[in-house]
N, C-alpha and C positions, 0 to 999 in steps of 0.2 A: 279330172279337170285340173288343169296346170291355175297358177294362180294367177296368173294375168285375166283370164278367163272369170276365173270366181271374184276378182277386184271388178270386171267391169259388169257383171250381174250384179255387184250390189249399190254400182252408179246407177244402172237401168233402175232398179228398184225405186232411187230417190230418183229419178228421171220422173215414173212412172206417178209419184206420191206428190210431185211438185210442180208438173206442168202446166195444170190448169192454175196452180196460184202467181207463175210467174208466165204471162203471156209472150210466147215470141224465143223459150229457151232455148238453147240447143246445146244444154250438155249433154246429151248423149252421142249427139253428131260431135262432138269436141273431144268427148272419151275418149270412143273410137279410135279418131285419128291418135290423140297422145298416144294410147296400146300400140297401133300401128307402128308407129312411128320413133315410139322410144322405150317399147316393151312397159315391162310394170314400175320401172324409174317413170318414165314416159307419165305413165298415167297416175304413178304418184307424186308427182311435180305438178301434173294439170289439179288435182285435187286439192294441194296445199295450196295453190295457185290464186284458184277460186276462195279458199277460207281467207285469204290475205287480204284479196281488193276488192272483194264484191258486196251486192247489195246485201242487207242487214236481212232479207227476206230468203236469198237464197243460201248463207253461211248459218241461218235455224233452219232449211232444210235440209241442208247436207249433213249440220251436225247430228241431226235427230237419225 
């Protein structure tokens, strides 16, 4: 498993742990794309991204 791969199985996981508490998410649809699109920088810039400006509900999920 290269690590881009194993970075965004452990998004799906908080995807998976956080969904029902935050209705309407789409970070695993926003993952995706960052992977896609700008590899594991990509998707480690959407990650910091999110810890930066986002609700206080979703930066305790991502952290945990």
């Amino acid at each position: 498993m290269d690590r881009g791969t194993a970075m965004l199985a452990v998004v799906l996981d908080v995807y998976e742990g956080g969904k029902d508490l935050i209705p309407g998410w789409k970070l695993k649809e926003h993952a995706e794309r960052a992977l896609a699109a700008g590899g594991v920088e990509g998707l480690r810039w959407y990650y910091e991204a999110c810890l930066s400006g986002s609700d206080p509900r979703l930066k305790t999920t991502l952290r945990r």
